[in-house]
C-alpha positions, 0 to 999 in steps of 0.5 A: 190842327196838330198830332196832340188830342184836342180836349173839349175844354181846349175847345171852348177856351179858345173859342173864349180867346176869340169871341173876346179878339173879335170883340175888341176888333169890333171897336175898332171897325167903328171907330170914327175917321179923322177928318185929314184925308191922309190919316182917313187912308191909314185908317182904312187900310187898317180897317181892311187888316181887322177885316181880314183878321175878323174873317179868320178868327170867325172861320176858327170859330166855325171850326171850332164850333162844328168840332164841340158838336162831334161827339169824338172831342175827348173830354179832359179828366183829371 
């Protein structure tokens, strides 16, 4: 990530952002196809651009995820 400390409460905020992005792009990987074959083509190339985002977002999270178990992620004070 960048130079800045990353605190754990940044950690699990962002995880937060994900798990709600991967839930709404979850609706739309199951969202049933039309039935005009050319509007069945937009929609499958719109399946594989959530796919590709879907496999991003759960590779920061993995991240993320194996960041909070590291006991060297400071920890916010106020």
């Amino acid at each position: 990530m960048h130079n800045k400390k990353i605190t754990k409460e940044h950690l699990i905020q962002r995880r937060s952002e994900i798990l709600a992005q991967l839930g709404r792009l979850d609706d739309d990987i199951h969202n049933e196809l039309d039935r005009h074959p050319d509007e069945q083509s937009i929609q499958l190339e719109q399946q594989e651009v959530t796919l590709s985002m879907v496999e991003g977002l759960n590779k920061e999270l993995k991240e993320i995820e194996i960041m909070l178990l590291d006991e060297d992620v400071e920890q916010e004070t106020a």
